[in-house]
N, CA, C and O atoms as a printed pandas DataFrame, in Angstrom:
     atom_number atom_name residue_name chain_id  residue_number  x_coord  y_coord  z_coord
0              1         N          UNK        A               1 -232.166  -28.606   19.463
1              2        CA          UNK        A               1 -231.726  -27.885   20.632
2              3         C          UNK        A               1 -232.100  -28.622   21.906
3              4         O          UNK        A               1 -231.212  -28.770   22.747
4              5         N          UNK        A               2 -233.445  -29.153   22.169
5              6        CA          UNK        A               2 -233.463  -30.412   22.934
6              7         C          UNK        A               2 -232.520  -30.920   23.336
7              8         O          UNK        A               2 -232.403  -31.093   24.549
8              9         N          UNK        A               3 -231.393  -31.384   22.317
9             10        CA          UNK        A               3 -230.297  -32.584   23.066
10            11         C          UNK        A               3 -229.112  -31.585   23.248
11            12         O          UNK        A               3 -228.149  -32.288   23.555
12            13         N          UNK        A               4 -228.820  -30.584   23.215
13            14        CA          UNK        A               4 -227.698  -29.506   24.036
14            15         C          UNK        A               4 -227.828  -29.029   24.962
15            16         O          UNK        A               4 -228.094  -27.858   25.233
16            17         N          UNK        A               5 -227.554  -30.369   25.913
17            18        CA          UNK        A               5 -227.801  -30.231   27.601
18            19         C          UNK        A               5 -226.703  -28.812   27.930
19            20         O          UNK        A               5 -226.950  -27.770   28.538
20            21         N          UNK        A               6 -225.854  -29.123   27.478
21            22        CA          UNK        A               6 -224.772  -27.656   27.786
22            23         C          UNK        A               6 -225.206  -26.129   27.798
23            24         O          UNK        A               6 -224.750  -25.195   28.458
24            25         N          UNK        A               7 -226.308  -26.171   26.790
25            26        CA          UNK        A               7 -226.776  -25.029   26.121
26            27         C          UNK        A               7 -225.164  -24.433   25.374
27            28         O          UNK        A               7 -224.724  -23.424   25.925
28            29         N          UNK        A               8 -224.646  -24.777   24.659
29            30        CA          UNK        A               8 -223.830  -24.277   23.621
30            31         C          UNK        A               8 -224.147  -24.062   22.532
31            32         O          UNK        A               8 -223.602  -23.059   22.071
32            33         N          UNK        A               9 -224.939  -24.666   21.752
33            34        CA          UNK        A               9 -225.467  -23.560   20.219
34            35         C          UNK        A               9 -226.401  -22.684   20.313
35            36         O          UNK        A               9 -227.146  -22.433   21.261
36            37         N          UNK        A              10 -226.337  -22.270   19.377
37            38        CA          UNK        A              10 -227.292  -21.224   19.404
38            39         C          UNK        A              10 -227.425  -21.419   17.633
39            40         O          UNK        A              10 -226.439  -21.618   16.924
40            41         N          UNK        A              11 -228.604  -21.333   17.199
41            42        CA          UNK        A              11 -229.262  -21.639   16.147
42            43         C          UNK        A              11 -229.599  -20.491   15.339
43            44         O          UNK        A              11 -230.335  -19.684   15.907
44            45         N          UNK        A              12 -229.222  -20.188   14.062
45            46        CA          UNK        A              12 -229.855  -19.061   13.324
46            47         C          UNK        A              12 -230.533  -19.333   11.685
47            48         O          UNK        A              12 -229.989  -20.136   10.925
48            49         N          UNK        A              13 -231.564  -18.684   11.350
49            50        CA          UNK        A              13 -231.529  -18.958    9.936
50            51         C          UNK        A              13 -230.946  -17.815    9.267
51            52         O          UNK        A              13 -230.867  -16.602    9.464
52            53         N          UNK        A              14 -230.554  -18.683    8.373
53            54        CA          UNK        A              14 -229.552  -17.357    7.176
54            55         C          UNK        A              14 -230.112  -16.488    6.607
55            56         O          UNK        A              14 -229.502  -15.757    5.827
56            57         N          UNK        A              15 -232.096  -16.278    6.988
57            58        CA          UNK        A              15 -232.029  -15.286    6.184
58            59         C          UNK        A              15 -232.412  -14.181    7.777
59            60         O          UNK        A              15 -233.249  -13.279    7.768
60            61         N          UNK        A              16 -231.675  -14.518    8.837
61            62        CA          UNK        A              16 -231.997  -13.202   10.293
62            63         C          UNK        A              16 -230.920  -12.340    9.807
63            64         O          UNK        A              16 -230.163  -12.599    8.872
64            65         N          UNK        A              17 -230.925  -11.263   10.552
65            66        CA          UNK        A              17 -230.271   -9.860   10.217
66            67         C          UNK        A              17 -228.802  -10.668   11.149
67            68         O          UNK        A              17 -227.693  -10.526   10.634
68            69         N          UNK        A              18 -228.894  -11.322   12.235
69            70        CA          UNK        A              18 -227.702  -11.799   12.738
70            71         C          UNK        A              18 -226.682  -13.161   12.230
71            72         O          UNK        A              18 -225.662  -13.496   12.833
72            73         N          UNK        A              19 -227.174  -13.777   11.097
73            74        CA          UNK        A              19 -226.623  -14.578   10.339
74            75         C          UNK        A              19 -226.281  -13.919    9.224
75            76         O          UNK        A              19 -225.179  -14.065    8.695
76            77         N          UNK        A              20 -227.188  -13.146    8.780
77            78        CA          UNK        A              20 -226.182  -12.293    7.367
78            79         C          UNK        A              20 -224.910  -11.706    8.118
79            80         O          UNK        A              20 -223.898  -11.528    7.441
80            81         N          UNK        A              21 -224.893  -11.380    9.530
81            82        CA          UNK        A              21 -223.889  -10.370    9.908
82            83         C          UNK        A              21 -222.479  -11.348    9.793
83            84         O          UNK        A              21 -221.551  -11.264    8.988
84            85         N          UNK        A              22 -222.658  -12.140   10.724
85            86        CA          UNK        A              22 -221.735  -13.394   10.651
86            87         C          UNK        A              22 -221.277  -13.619    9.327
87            88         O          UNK        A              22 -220.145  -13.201    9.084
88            89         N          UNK        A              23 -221.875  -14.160    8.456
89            90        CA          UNK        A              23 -222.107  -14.654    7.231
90            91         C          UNK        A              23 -220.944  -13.275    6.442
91            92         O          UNK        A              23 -219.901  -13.668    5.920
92            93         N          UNK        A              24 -221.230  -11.927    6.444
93            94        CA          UNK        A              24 -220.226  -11.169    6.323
94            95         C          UNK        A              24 -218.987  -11.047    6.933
95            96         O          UNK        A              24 -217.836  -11.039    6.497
96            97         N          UNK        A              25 -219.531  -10.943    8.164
97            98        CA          UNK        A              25 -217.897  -10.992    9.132
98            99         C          UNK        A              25 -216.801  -11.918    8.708
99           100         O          UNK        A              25 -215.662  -11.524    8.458
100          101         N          UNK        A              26 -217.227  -13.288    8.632
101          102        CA          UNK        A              26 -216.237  -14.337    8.528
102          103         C          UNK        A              26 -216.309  -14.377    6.879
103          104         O          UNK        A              26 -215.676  -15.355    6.481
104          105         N          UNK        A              27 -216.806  -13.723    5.951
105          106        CA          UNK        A              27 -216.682  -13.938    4.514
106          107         C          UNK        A              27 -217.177  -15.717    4.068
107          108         O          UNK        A              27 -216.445  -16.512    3.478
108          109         N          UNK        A              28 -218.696  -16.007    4.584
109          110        CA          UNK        A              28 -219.339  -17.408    5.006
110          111         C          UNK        A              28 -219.952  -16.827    3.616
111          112         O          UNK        A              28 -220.029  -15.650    3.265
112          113         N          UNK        A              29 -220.567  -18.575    2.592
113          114        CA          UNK        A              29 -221.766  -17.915    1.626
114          115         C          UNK        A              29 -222.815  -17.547    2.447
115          116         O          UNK        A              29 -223.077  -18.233    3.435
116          117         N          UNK        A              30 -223.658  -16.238    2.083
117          118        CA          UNK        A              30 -225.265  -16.116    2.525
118          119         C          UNK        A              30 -226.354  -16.747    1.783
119          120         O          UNK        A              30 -227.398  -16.095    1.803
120          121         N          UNK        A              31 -226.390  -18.145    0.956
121          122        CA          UNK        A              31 -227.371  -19.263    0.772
122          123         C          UNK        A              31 -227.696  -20.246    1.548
123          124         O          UNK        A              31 -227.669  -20.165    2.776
124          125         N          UNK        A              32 -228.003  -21.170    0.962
125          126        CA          UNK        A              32 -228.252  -22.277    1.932
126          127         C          UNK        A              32 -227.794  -23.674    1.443
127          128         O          UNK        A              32 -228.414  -24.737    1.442
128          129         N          UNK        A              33 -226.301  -23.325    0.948
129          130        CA          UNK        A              33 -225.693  -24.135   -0.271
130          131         C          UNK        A              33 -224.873  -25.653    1.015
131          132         O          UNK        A              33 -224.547  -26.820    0.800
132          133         N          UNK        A              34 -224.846  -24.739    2.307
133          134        CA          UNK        A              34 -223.893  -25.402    3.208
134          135         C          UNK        A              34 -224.372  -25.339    4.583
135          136         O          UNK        A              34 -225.287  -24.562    4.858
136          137         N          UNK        A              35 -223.897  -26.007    5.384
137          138        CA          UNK        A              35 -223.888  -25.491    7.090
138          139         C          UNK        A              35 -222.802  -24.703    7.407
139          140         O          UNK        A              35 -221.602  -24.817    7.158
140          141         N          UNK        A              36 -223.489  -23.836    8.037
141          142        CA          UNK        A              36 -221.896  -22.893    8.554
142          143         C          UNK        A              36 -222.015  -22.778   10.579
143          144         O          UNK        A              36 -222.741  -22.057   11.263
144          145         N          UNK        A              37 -221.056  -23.734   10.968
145          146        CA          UNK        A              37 -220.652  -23.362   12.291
146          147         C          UNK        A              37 -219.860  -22.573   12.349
147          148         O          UNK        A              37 -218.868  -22.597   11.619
148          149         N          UNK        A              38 -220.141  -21.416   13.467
149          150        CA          UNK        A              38 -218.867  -20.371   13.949
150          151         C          UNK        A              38 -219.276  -20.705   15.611
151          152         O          UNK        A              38 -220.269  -20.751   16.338
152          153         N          UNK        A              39 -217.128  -20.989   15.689
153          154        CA          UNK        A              39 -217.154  -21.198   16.974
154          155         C          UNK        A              39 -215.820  -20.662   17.608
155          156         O          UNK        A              39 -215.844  -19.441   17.454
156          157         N          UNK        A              40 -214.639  -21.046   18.269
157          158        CA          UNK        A              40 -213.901  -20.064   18.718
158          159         C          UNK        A              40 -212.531  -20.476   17.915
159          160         O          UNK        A              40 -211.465  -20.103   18.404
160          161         N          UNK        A              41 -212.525  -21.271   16.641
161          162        CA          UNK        A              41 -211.686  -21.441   15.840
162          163         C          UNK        A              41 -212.416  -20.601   14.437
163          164         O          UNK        A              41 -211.954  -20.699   13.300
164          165         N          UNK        A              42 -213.255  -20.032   14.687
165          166        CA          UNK        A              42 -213.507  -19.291   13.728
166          167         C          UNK        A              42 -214.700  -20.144   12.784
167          168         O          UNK        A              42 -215.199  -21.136   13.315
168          169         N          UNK        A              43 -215.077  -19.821   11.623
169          170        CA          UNK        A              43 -215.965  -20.000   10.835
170          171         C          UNK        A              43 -215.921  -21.229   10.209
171          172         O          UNK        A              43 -214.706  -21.409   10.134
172          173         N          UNK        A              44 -216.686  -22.627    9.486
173          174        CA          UNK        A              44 -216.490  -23.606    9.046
174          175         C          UNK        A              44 -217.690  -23.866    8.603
175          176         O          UNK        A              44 -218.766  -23.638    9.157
176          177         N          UNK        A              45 -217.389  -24.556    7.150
177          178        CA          UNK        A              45 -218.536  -24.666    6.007
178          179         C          UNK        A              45 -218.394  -26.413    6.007
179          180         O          UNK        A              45 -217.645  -27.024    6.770
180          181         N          UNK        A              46 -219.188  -26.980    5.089
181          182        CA          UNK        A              46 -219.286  -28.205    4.575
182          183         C          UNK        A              46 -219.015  -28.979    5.801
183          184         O          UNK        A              46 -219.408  -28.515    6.872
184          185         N          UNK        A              47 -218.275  -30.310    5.764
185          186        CA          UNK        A              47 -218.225  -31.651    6.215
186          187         C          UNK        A              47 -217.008  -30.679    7.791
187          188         O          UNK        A              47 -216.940  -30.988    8.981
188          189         N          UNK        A              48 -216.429  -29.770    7.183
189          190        CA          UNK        A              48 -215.515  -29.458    8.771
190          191         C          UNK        A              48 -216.752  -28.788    9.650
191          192         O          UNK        A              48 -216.372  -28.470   10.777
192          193         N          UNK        A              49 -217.817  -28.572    9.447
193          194        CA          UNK        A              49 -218.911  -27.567   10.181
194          195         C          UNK        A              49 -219.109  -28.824   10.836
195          196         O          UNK        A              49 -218.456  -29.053   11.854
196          197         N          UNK        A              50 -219.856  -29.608   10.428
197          198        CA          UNK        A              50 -220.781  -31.358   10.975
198          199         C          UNK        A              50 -220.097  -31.555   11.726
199          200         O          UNK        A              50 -220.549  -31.588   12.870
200          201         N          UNK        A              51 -218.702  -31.785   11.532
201          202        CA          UNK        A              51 -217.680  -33.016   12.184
202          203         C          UNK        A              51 -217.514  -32.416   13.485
203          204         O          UNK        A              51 -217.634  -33.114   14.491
204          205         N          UNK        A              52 -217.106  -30.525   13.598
205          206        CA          UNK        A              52 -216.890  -30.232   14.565
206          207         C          UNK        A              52 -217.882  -29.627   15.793
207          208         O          UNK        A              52 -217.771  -29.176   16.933
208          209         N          UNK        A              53 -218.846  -29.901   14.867
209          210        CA          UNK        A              53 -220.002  -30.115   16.176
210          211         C          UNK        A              53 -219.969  -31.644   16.775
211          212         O          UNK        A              53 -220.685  -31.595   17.776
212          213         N          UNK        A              54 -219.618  -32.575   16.668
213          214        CA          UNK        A              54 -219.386  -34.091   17.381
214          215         C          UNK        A              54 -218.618  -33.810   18.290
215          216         O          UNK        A              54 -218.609  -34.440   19.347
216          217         N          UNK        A              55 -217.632  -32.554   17.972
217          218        CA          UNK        A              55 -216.794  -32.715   19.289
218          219         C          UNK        A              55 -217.306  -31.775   20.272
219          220         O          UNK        A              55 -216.509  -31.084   20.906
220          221         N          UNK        A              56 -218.573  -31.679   20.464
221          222        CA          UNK        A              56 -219.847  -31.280   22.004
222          223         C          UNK        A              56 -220.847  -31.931   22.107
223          224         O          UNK        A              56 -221.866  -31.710   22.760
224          225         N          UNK        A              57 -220.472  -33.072   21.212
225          226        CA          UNK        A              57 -221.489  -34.109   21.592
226          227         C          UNK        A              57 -221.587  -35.250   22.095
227          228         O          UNK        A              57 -222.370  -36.113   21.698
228          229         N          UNK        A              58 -220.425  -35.418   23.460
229          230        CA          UNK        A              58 -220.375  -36.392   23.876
230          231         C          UNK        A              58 -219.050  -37.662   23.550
231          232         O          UNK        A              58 -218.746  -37.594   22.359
232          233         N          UNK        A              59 -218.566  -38.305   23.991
233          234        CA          UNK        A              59 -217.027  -39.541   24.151
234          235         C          UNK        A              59 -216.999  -39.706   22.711
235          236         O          UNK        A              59 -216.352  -39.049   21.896
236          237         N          UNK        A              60 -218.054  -41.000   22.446
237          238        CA          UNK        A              60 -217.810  -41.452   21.174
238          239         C          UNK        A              60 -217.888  -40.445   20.262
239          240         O          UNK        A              60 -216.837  -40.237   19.656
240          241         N          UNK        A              61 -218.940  -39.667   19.947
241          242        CA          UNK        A              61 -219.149  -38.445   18.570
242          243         C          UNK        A              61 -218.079  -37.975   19.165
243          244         O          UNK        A              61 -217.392  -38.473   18.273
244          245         N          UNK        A              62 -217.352  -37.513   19.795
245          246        CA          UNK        A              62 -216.031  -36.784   20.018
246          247         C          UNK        A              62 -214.806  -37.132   19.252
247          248         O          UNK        A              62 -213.982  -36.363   18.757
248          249         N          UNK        A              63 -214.834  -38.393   19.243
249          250        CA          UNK        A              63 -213.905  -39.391   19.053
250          251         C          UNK        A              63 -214.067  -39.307   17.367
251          252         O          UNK        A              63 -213.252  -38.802   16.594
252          253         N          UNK        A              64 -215.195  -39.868   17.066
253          254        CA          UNK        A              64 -215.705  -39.857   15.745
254          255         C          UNK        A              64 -214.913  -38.366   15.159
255          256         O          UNK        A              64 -213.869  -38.200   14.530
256          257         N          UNK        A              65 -215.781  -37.562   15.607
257          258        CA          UNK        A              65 -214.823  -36.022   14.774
258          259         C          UNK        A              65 -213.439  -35.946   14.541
259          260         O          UNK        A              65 -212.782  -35.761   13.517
260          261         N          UNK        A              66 -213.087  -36.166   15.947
261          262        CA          UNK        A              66 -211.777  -35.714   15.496
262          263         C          UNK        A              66 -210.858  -36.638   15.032
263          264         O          UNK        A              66 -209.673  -36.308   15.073
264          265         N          UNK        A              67 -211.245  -38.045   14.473
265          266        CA          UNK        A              67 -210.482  -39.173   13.516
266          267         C          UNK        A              67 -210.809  -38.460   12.052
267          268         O          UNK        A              67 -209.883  -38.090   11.329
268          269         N          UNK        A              68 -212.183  -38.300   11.677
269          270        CA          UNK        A              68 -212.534  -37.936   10.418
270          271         C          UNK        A              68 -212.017  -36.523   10.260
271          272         O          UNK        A              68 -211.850  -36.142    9.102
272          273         N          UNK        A              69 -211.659  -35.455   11.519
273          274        CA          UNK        A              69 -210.858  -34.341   10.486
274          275         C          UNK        A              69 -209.811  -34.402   10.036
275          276         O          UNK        A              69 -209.360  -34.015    8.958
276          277         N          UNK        A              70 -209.217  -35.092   11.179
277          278        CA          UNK        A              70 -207.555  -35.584   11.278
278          279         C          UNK        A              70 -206.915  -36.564    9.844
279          280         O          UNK        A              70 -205.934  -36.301    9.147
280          281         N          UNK        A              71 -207.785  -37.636    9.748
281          282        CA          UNK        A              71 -207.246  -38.344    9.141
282          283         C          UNK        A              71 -207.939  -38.247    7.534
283          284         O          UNK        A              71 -207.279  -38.576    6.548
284          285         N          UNK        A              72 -209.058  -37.853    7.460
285          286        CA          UNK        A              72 -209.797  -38.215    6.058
286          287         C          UNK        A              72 -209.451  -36.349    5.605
287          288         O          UNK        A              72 -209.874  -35.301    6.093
288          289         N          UNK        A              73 -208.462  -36.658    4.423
289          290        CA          UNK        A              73 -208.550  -34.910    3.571
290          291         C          UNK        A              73 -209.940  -34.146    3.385
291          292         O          UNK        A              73 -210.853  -34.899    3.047
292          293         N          UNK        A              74 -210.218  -33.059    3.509
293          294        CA          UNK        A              74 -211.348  -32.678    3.256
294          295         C          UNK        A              74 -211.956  -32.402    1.843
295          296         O          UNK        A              74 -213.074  -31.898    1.739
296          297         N          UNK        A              75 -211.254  -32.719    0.833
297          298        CA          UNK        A              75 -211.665  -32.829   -0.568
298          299         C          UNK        A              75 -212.588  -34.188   -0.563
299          300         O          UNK        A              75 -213.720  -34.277   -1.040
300          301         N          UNK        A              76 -211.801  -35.277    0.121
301          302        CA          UNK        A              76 -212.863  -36.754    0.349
302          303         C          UNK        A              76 -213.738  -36.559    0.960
303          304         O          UNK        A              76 -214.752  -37.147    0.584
304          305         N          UNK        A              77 -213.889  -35.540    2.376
305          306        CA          UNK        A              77 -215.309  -35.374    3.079
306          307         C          UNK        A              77 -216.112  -34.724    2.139
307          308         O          UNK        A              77 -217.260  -35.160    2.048
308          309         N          UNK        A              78 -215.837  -33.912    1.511
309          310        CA          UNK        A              78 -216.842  -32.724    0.766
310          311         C          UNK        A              78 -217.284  -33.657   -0.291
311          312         O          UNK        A              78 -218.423  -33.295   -0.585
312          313         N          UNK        A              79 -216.958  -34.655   -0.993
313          314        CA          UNK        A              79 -216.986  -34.812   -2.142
314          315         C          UNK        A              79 -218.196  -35.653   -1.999
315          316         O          UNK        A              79 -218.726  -36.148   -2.994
C-alpha cells in the first residue's frame, strides 16, 4: 500500500466479514486458492486480477497489462 500514491486499493483478507461479502456478491471462491480484484468491471480471479492491477500502476506496467490481456488467451496465463 506504500506504493499507491493514488490511494486506489483497498486491501482485504478473505477471512474479514467484508471480503466474504464481496466474495458472495460477485460469486468469487472464499479460499485462498487465487487473487481476487473487484473493480468497476466487476470481479477478476487468477492472471486477469494481476494484470489488471498494472493498469494503476503507472506507463510501462500499463502497457504491460493491457498487451498480456489482449493478446495472450487466458487458459496460457492461468496455466
Amino acid at each position: 500500500m506504500e506504493r499507491d500514491a493514488t490511494d486506489h486499493f483497498r486491501f482485504a483478507p478473505i477471512q474479514t466479514n467484508l471480503a466474504q461479502e464481496l466474495c458472495a456478491e460477485y460469486n468469487m471462491p472464499v479460499d485462498i486458492s487465487t487473487a481476487i480484484l473487484v473493480d468497476e468491471q466487476g470481479a477478476h480471479t487468477h492472471s486477469t486480477s494481476v494484470l489488471r492491477l498494472f493498469l494503476y500502476m503507472g506507463f510501462a506496467y500499463e502497457w504491460m497489462g493491457l498487451l498480456a490481456l489482449r493478446v495472450v488467451p487466458r487458459f496460457v496465463r492461468d496455466a
